[in-house]
C-alpha positions in Angstrom: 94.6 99.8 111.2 96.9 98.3 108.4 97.7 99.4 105.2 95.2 97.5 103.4 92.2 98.3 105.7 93.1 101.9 105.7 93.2 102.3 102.0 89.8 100.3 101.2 87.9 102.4 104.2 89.6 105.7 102.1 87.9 104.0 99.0 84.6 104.2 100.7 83.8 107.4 99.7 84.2 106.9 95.7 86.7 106.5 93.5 90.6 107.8 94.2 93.6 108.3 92.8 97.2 107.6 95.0 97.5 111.5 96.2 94.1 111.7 97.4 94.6 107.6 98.9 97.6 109.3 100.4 96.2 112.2 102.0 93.3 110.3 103.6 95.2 108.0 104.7 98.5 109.3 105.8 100.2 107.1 103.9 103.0 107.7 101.4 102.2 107.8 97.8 104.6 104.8 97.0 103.1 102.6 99.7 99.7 103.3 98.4 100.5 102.4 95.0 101.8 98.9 96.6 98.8 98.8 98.9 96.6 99.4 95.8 98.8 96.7 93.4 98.0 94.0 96.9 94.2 95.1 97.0 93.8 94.2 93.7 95.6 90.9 93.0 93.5 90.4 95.9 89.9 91.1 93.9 89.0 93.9 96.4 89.8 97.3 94.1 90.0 98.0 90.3 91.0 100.9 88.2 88.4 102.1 85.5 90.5 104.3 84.5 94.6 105.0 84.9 95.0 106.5 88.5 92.0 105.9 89.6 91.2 103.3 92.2 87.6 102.2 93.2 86.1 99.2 95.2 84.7 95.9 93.9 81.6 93.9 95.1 84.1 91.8 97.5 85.8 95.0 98.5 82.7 97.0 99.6 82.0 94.2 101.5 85.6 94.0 103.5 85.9 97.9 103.8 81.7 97.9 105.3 83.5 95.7 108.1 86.4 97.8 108.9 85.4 100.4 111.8 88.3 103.5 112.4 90.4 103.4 114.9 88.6 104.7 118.2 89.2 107.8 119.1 90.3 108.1 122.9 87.1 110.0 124.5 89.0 112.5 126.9 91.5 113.8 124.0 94.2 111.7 126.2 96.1 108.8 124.3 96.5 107.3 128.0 94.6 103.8 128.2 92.5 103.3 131.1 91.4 100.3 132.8 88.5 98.8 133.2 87.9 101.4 136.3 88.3 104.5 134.2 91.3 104.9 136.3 94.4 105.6 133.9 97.0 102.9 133.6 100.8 104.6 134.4 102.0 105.7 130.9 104.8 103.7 129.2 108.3 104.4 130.1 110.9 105.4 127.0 114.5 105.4 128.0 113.7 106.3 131.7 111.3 109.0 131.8 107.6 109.0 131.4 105.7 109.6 128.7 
């Protein structure tokens, strides 16, 4: 999930402001706040009110798109195939991981 669609699914809920954008998110404040300055050049958020964020009619739209990232169903962050067999994990530096 990028930036942008992470932010407008965390503006689902109601209106923010950055820290609560950053917890949900786990984003830093300052890339929020350019995240949130992109979002709304773009016509999908507004601020009613200093530090607060919220959704416009274009951005409820977008965000009602955007699904989470899946959750892997065992607990393991190993992909599987198409088999449900699990594909060998990705080597860093020489040892598995």
């Amino acid at each position: 999930m990028t930036r942008d669609e992470a932010i407008l699914h965390a503006l689902l809920g109601g209106d923010r402001g950055t820290l609560e954008l950053a917890a949900a998110t786990g984003l830093t404040e300052r890339v929020c706040r350019y995240g949130l300055r992109h979002l709304i050049n773009a016509d999908y958020v507004w601020s009613p009110e200093r530090g607060r964020y919220r959704l416009t009619r274009r951005g409820r739209v977008i965000a009602g798109e955007i699904s989470p990232a899946p959750e892997p169903a065992n607990g393991s962050d190993a992909a599987t195939a198409q088999d449900g067999t699990e594909r060998p994990r990705r080597r860093l530096l020489g040892r598995a991981r």
